[in-house]
C-alpha positions as CSV (number, residue, x, y, z in Angstrom):
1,X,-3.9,-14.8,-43.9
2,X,-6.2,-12.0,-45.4
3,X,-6.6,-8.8,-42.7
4,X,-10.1,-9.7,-42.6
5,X,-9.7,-12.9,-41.6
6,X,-6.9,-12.0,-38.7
7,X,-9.6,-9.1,-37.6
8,X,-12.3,-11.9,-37.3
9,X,-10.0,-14.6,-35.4
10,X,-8.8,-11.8,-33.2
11,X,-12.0,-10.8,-32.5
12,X,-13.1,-14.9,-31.8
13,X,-10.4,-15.2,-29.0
14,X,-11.0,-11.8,-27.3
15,X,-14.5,-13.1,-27.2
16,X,-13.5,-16.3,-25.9
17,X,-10.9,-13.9,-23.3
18,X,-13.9,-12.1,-22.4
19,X,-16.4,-15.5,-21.5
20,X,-13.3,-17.3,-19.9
21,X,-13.1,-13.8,-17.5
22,X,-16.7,-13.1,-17.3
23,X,-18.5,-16.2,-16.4
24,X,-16.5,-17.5,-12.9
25,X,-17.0,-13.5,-12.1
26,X,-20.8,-13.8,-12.9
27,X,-20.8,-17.8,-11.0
28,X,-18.7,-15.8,-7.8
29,X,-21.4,-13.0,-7.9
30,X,-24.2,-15.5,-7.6
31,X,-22.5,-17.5,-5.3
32,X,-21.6,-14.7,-2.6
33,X,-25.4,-13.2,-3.3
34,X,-23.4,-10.0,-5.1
35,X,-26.4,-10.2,-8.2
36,X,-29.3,-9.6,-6.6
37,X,-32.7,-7.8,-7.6
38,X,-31.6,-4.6,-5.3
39,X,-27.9,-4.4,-6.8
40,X,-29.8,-4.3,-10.7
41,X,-32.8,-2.1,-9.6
42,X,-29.9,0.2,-8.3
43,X,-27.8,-0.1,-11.5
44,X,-30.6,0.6,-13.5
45,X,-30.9,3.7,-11.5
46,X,-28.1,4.8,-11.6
47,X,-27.7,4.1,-15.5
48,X,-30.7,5.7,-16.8
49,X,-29.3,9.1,-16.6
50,X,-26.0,7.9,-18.2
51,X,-28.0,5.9,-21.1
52,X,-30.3,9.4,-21.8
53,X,-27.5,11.9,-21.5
54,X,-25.3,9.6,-24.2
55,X,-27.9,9.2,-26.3
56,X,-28.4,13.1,-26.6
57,X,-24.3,13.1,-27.1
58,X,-24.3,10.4,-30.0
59,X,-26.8,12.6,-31.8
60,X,-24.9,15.0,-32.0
61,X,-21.7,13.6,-32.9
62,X,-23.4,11.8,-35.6
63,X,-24.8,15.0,-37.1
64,X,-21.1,16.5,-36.7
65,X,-21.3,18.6,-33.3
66,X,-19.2,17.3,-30.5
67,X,-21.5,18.4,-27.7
68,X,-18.7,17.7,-24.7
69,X,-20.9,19.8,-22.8
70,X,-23.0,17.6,-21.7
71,X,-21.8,17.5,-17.6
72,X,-22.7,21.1,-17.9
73,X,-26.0,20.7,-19.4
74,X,-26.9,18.0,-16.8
75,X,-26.1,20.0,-13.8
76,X,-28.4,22.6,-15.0
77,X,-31.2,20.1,-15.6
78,X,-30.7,18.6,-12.3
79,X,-30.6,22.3,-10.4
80,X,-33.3,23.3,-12.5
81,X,-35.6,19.8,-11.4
82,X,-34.1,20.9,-7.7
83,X,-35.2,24.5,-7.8
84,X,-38.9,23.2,-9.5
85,X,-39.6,20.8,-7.0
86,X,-38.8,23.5,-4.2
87,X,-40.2,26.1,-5.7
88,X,-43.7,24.3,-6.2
89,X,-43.8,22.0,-3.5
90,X,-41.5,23.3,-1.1
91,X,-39.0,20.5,1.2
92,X,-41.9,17.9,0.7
93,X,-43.2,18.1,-3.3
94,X,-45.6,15.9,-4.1
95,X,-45.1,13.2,-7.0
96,X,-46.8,15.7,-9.4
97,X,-44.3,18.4,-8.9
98,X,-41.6,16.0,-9.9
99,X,-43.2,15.6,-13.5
100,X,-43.5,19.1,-13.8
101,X,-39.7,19.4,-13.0
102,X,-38.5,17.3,-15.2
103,X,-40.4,19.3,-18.1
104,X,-39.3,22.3,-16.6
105,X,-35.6,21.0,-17.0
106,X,-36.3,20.0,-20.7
107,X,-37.7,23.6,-21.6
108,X,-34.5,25.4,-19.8
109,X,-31.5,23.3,-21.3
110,X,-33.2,23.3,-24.7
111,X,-33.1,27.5,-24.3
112,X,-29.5,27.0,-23.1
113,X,-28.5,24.2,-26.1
114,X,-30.0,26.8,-28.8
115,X,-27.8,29.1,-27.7
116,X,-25.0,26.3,-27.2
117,X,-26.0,25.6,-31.1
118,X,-25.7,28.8,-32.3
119,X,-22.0,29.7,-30.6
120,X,-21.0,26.3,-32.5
121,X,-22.8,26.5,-36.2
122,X,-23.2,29.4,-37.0
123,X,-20.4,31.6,-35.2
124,X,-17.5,28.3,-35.3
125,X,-17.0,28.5,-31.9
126,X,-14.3,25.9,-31.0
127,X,-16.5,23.0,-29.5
128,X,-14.3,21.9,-26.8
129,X,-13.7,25.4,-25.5
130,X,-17.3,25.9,-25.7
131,X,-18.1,22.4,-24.7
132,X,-16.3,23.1,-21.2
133,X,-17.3,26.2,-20.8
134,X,-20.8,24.7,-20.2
135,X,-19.2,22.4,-17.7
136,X,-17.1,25.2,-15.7
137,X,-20.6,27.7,-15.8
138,X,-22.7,25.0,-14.4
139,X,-19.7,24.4,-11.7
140,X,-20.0,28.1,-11.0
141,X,-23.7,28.3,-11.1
142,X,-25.1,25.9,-9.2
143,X,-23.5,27.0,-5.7
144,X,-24.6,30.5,-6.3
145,X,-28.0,29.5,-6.9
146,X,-28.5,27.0,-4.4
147,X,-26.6,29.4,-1.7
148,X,-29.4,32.2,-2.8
149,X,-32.1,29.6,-2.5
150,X,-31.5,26.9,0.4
151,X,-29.2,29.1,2.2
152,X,-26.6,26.4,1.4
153,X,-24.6,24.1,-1.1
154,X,-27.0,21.4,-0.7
155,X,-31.2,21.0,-1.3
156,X,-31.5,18.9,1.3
157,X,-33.6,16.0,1.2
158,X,-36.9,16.8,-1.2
159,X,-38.9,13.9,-2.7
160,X,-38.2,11.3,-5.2
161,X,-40.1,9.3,-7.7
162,X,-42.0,6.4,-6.7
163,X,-41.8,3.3,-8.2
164,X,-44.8,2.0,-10.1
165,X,-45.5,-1.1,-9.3
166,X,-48.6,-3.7,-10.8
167,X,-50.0,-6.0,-8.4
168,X,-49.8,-9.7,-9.1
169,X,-47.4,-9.3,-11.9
170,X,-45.0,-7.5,-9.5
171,X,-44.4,-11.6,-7.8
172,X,-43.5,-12.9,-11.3
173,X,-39.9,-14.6,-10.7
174,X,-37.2,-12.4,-12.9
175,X,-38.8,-9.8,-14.8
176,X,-41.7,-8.8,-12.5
177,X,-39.3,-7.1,-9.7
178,X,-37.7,-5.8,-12.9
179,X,-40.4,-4.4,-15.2
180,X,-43.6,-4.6,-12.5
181,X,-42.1,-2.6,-9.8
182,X,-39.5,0.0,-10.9
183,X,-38.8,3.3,-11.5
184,X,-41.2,5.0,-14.3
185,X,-37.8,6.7,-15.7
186,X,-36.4,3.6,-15.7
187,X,-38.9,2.1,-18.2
188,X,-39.1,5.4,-20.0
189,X,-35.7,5.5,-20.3
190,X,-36.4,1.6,-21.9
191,X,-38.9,2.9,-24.5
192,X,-36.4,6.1,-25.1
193,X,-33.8,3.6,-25.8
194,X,-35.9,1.7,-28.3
195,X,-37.6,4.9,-30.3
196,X,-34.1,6.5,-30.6
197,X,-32.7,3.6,-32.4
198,X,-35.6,2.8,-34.5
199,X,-35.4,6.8,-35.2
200,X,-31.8,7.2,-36.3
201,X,-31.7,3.8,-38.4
202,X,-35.2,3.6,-39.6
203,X,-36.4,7.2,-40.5
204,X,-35.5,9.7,-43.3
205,X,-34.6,12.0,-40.6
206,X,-32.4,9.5,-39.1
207,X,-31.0,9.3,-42.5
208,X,-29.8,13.1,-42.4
209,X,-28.5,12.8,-38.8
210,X,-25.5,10.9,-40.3
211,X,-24.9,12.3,-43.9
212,X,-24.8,15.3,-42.0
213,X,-22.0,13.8,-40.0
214,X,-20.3,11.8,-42.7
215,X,-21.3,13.6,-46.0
216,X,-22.7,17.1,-45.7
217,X,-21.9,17.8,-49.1
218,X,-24.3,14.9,-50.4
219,X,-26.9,15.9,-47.6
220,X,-26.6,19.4,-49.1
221,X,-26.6,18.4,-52.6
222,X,-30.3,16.8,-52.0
223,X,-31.5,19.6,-51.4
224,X,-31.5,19.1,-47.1
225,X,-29.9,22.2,-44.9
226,X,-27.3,20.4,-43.3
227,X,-26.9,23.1,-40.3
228,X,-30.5,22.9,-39.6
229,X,-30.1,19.5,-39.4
230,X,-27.6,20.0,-37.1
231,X,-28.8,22.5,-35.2
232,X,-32.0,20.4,-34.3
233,X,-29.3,17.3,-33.3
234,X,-27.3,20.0,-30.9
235,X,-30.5,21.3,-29.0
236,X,-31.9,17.9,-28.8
237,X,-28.5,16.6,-27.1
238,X,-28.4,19.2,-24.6
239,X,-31.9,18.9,-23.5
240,X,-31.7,15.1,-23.0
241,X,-28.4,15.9,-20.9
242,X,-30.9,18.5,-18.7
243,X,-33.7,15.2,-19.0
244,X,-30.9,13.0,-17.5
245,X,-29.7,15.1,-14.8
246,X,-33.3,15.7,-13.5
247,X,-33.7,11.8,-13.8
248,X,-30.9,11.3,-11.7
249,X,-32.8,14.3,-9.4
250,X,-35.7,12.3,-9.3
251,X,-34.2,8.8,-8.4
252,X,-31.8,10.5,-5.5
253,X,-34.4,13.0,-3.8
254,X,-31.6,15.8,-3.3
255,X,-29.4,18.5,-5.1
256,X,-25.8,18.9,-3.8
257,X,-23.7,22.2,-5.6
258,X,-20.7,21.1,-3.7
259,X,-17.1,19.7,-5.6
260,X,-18.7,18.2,-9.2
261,X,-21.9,18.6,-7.6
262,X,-24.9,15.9,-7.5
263,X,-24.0,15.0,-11.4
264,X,-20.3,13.8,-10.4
265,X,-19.1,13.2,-13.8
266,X,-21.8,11.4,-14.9
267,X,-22.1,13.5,-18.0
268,X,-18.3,12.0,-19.2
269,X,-19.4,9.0,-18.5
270,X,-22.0,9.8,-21.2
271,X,-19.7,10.2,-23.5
272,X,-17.7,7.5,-22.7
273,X,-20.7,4.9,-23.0
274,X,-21.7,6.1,-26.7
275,X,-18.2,5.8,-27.9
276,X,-18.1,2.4,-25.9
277,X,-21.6,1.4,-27.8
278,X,-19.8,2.7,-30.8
279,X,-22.4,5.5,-31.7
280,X,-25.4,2.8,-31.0
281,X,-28.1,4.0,-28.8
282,X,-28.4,0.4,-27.7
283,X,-25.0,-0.2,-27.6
284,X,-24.5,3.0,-25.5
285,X,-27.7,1.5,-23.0
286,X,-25.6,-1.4,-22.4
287,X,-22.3,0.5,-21.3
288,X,-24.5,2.7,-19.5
289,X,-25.7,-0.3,-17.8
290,X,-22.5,-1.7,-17.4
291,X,-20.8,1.7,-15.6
292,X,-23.9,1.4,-13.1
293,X,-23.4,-1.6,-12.3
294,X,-19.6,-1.0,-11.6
295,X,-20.9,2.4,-9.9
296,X,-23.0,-0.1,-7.4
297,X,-20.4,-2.6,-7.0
298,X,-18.4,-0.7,-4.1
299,X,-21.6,-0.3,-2.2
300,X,-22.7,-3.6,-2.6
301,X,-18.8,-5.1,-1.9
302,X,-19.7,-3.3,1.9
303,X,-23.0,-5.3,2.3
304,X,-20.8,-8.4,2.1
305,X,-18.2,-6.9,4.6
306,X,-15.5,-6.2,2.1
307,X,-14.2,-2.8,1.6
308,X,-13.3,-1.4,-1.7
309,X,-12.3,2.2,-2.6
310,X,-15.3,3.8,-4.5
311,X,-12.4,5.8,-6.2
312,X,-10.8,3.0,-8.0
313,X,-14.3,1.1,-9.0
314,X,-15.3,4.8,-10.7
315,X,-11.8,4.5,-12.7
316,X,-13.0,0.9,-13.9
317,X,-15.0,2.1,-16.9
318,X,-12.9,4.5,-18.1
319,X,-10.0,1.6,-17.9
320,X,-12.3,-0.9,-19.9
321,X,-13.3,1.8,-22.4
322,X,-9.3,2.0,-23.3
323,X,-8.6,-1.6,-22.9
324,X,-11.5,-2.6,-25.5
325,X,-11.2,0.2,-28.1
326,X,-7.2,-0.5,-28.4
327,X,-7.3,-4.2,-28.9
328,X,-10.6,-4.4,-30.4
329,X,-10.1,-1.6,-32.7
330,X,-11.3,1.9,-32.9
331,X,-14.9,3.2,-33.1
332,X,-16.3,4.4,-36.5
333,X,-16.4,8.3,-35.6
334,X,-18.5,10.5,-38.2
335,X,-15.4,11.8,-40.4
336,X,-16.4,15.5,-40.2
337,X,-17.2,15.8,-36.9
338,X,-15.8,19.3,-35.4
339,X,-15.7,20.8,-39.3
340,X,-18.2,23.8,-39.6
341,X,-20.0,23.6,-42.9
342,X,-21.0,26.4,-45.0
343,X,-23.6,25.8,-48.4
344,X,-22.5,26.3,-51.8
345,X,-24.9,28.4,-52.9
């Protein structure tokens, strides 16, 4: 038997593993009312900021910068949506102010990514030093700013976004509680998913996003400056890291600088879902969707009267994640990921 053909039976019968597990989980979950419209609006919730923060990550990586920073860069979007919101609107902003914090967060962890960007390409900086050093600032940050601003580790309770919801269509069995009356991040974070795909696999510029990752010297050799191009993938990943933590702002209507702080390793998880999704913005939507869901699980176990530790249903992921990449296979990392690269000329 050829290694192809083992590859493609194995992967048969872990498919048919996976159905034979899945669908009396999936009949169970109907039957005990587990699925329901609240349990996905809540999932999606609690995914978007996953789905937008990997994203950001798998641009990077594909371009050849391992942004492991990305729990840092999302704590400072979400303190910087906090801080906006208070600032403008004070313990009650309006929906407005929300809007303007989530710009505000773009603008401030793209001028903390350039700098990110620069330590990395230009000076070498070791990216996972640098990476957690992001992580461990915004650790140390975020208490002293909230402390100086709210007198404590904690916002309070502030405002978040409403959903939108379209009369009529909102009743439409299925989708209309899904797509009718939801979250407007939600279904931008839909669109996002979409226009990153169709960017990286459709465009030129998606194009140079991976040769810069898998062959800078051909990249260079057309005449394209790879570190440019990676430079523009870097600050792009850290700003969609500070987009997802004010998302996740937005959907929970409080900052919290305590322990890992409001963001609570969310950011890892964004990391864990594009190397799930094998460096597939789609792919990386669906694990996203997939930890949220797990995520709401515990919580909606207690509805039902049975008690689960949230701490082992927020290990699940990371246990699938190992399961699947060491008997499916591994994913197809860019080969010079982590390698500084310096023109010829």
């Amino acid at each position: 038997m050829s290694v192809a053909s083992y590859t493609s039976q194995r992967r048969v019968q872990i498919g048919t593993l996976g159905l034979v597990v899945l669908i009396p989980l999936i009949a169970v979950g109907i039957e005990t009312s587990l699925f329901t419209y609240g349990f996905l609006n809540r999932s999606l919730a609690v995914a978007s900021p996953i789905a937008i923060a990997a994203i950001g990550g798998l641009y990077a990586e594909k371009s050849g910068v391992f942004n492991i920073g990305l729990e840092g860069f999302m704590i400072f979007g979400a303190l910087t949506a906090a801080v906006t919101m208070f600032g403008l609107g004070g313990s009650s902003p309006g929906q407005g102010y929300i809007w303007i914090a989530l710009v505000a967060s773009v603008l401030v962890t793209v001028i903390l990514s350039a700098i990110f960007a620069v330590l990395l390409i230009r000076y070498k900086a070791d990216q996972i030093v640098a990476g957690l050093a992001v992580w461990f600032i915004g650790l140390g940050f975020a208490p002293v700013i909230a402390t100086l601003i709210w007198g404590r580790r904690s916002s309070g309770g502030l405002s978040s976004i409403n959903n939108v919801v379209v009369p009529g269509l909102a009743e439409i069995p299925v989708i209309g509680p899904i797509f009718f009356d939801q979250s407007p991040l939600i279904l931008l974070t839909f669109v996002f998913v979409a226009v990153s795909w169709l960017f990286l696999y459709r465009t030129q510029y998606g194009y140079w996003i991976q040769a810069a990752g898998e062959n800078p010297e051909a990249l260079d050799t057309a005449g394209i400056d790879v570190n440019r191009v990676r430079y523009a993938a870097t600050i792009f990943s850290g700003a969609m890291a500070g987009l997802a933590g004010a998302v996740l702002l937005a959907h929970l209507g409080s900052f919290n600088a305590s322990g890992d702080t409001t963001v609570d390793g969310r950011g890892w998880l964004g990391i864990v879902a594009y190397l799930f999704g094998n460096y597939n913005p789609i792919g990386a939507a669906l694990a996203a969707l997939l930890f949220g869901g797990l995520d709401m699980i515990s919580v909606q176990l207690q509805t039902l009267g049975i008690n689960l530790s949230s701490r082992i249903v927020n290990l699940v992921p990371y246990v699938i994640v190992v399961v699947v990449l060491t008997v499916w296979g591994k994913t197809q990392m860019p080969s010079s990921v982590g390698d500084p690269y310096e023109s010829e000329d």
